[in-house]
C-alpha positions as CSV (number, residue, x, y, z in Angstrom):
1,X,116.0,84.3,78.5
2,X,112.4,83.7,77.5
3,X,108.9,85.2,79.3
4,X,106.9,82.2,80.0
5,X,103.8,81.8,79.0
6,X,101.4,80.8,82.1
7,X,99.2,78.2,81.9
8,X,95.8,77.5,83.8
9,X,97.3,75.8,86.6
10,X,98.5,78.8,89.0
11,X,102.4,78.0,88.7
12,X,104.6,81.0,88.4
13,X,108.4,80.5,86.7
14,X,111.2,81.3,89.4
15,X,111.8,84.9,90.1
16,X,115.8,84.5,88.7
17,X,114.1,83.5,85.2
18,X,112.9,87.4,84.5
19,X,114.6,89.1,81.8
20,X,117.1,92.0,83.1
21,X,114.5,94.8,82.9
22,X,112.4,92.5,85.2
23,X,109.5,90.8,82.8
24,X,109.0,87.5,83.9
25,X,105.7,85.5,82.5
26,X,102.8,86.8,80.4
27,X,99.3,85.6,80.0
28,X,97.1,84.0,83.2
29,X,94.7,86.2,85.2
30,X,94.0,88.2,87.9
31,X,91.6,85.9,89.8
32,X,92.7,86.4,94.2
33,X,94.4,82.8,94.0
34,X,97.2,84.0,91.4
35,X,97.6,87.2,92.4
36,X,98.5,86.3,95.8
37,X,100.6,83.4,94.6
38,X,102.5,86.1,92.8
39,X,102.4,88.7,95.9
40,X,103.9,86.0,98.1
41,X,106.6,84.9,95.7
42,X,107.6,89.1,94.6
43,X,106.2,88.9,91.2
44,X,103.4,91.5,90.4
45,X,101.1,92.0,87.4
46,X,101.8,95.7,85.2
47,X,100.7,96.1,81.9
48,X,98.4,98.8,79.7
49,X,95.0,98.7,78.1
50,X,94.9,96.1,75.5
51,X,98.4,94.5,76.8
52,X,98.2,90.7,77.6
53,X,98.6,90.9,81.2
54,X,102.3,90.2,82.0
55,X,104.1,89.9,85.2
56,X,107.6,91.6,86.6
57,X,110.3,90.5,89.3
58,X,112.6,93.5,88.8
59,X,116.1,93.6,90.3
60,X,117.2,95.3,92.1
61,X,114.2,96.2,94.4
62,X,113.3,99.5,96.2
63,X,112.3,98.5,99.9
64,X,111.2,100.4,103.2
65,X,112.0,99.0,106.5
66,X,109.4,100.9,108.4
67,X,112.2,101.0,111.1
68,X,114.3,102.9,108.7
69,X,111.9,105.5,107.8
70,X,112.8,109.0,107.6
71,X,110.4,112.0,108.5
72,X,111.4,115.1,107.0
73,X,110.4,118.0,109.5
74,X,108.4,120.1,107.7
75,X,106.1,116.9,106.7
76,X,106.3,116.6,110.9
77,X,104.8,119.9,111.3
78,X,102.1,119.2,108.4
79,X,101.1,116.1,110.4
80,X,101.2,117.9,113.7
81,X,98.9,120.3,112.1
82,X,96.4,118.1,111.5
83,X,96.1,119.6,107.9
84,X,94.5,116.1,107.0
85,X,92.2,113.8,108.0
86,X,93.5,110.7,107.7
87,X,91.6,107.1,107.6
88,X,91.6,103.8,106.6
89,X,89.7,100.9,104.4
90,X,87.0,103.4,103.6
91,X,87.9,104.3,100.0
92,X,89.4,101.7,98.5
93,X,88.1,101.8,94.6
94,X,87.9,105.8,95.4
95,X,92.0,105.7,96.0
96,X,93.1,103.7,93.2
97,X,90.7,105.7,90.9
98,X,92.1,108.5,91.4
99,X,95.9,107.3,90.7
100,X,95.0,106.3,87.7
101,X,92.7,109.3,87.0
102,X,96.0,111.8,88.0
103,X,98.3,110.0,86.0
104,X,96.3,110.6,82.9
105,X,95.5,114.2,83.7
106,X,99.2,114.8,83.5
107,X,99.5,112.7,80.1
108,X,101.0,109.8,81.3
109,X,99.8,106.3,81.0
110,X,98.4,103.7,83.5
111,X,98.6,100.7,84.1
112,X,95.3,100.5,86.8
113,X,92.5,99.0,84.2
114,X,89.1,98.3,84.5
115,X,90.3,94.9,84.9
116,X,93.4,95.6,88.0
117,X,90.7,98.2,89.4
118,X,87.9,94.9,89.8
119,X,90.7,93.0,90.9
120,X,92.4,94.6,93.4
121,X,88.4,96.0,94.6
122,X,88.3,92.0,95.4
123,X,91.3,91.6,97.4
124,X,90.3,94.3,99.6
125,X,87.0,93.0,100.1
126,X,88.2,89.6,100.7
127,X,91.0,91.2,103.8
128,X,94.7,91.5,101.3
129,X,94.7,94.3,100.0
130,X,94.0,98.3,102.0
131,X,94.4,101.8,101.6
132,X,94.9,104.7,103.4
133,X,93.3,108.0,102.6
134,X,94.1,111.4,103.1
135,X,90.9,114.0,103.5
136,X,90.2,117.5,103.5
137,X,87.0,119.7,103.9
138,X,85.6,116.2,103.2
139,X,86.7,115.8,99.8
140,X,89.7,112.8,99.2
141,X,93.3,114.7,98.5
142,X,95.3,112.0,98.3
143,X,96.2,108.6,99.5
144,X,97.5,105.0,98.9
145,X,96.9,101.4,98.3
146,X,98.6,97.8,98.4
147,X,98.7,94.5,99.4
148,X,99.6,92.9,102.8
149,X,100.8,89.3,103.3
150,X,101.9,88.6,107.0
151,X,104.7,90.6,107.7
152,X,105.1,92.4,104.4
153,X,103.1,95.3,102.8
154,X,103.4,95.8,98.8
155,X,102.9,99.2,97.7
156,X,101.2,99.6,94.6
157,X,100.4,103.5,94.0
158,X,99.7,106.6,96.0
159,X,98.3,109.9,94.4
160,X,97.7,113.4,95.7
161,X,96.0,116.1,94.8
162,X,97.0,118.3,97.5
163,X,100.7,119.1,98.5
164,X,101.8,116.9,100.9
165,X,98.6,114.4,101.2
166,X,100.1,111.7,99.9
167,X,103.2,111.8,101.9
168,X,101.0,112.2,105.2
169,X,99.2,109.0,103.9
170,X,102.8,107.4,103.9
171,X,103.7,108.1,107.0
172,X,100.6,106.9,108.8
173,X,101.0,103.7,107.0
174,X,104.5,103.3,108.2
175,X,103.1,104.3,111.8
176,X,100.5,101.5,111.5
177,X,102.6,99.1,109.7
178,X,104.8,99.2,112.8
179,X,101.8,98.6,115.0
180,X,100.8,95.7,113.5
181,X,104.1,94.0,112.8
182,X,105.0,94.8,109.6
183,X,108.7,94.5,108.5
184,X,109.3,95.6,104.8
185,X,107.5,97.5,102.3
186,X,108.1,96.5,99.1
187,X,108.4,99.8,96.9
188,X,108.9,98.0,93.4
189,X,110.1,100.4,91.3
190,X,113.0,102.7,92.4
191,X,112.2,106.5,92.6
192,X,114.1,109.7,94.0
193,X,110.9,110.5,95.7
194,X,111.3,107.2,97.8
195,X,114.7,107.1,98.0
196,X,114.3,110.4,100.4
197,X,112.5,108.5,102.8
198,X,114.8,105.9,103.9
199,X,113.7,103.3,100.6
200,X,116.7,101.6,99.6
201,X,117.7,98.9,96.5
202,X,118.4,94.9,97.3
203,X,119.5,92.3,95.3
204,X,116.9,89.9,94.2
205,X,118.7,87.1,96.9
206,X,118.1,89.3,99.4
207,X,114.8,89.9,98.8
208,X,113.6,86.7,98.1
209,X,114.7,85.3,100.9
210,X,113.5,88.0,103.2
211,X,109.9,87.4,101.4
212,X,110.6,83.3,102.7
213,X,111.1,84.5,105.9
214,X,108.5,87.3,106.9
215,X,105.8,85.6,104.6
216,X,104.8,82.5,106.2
217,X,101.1,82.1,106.1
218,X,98.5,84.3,103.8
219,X,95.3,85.2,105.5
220,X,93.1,88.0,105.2
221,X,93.2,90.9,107.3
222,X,90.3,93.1,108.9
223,X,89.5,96.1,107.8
224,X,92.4,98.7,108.9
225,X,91.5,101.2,111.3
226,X,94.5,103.9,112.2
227,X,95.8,104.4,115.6
């Protein structure tokens, strides 16, 4: 099949139209109107430094039913410790620097540009997109970001830099995901790590029509603030 080539107008091709590793369109930008439109349709922007920017609807998907979300109990007892302190909304730009900045320190590549980083800072100040950080002795040792559209939250990265502070900071998101209504976190990309927390693959059917269903209005959020 061929990757479309997006024009001004914000129209995305349908999701069945992506090639069998999941690329779907290239070109476009990453102004707040098209990424949403993509958000609320499962397409997503991923590409590297000098890449045109090109856009995925991979099948099948890795999703999280916060309902269905395992606890391992020695994460449990981290949490019960208070090992962490854990917040909300207060970092944003200081989270998703830092995934990109461990990713590179081990020697792999990112995909979180100058450009995605300015982008992403904008949905989160405009209410779409939030983080959850993970503290300790005041110093940031891990956390996550993503977007939120009604009832569905799309992960993006997490990072740690201290065992276990990036898990913590997924299971207060699930905790406050399920608080606020929140059915399905959208994982993208399958990954053992995941997978041992209750993530688990659907069709592309099955997701898209779970994104009609729980997506049915897109309006900014305020600022998280954890339970």
């Amino acid at each position: 099949m061929p990757v479309f080539q997006l024009p001004r107008d914000i129209i995305f091709p349908l999701p069945e139209h992506a090639e069998p590793d999941g690329l779907l369109a290239v070109g476009g930008d990453l102004s707040p109107a098209r990424l949403l439109a993509a958000y609320s349709q499962g397409i997503f922007p991923w590409y590297s430094e000098g890449e045109p920017i090109l856009w995925w609807s991979p099948t099948p998907r890795l999703v999280l039913y916060p309902d269905e979300f395992h606890l391992p109990r020695r994460l449990a007892r981290t949490i019960r410790k208070h090992t962490f302190r854990v917040s909300a909304d207060t970092a944003f730009r200081e989270i998703m620097e830092n995934c990109a900045q461990v990713r590179t320190e081990s020697g792999e590549g990112t995909w979180i540009t100058g450009e995605m980083l300015e982008a992403y800072c904008h949905l989160h100040e405009l209410g779409f997109a939030h983080s959850v950080e993970c503290w300790q002795d005041g110093r940031l040792a891990g956390g996550l970001y993503g977007v939120c559209l009604d009832r569905v939250f799309f992960g993006e990265s997490m990072f740690t830099r201290i065992r276990d502070a990036s898990k913590v900071a997924l299971a207060h998101l699930v905790d406050h995901l399920r608080a606020i209504g929140i059915r399905m976190i959208d994982c993208q990309m399958t990954t053992s790590h995941l997978l041992r927390f209750g993530a688990r693959e659907v069709d592309r059917q099955r997701f898209q029509d779970e994104l009609q269903e729980l997506i049915q209005e897109i309006r900014p959020q305020k600022k998280w603030r954890l339970r």
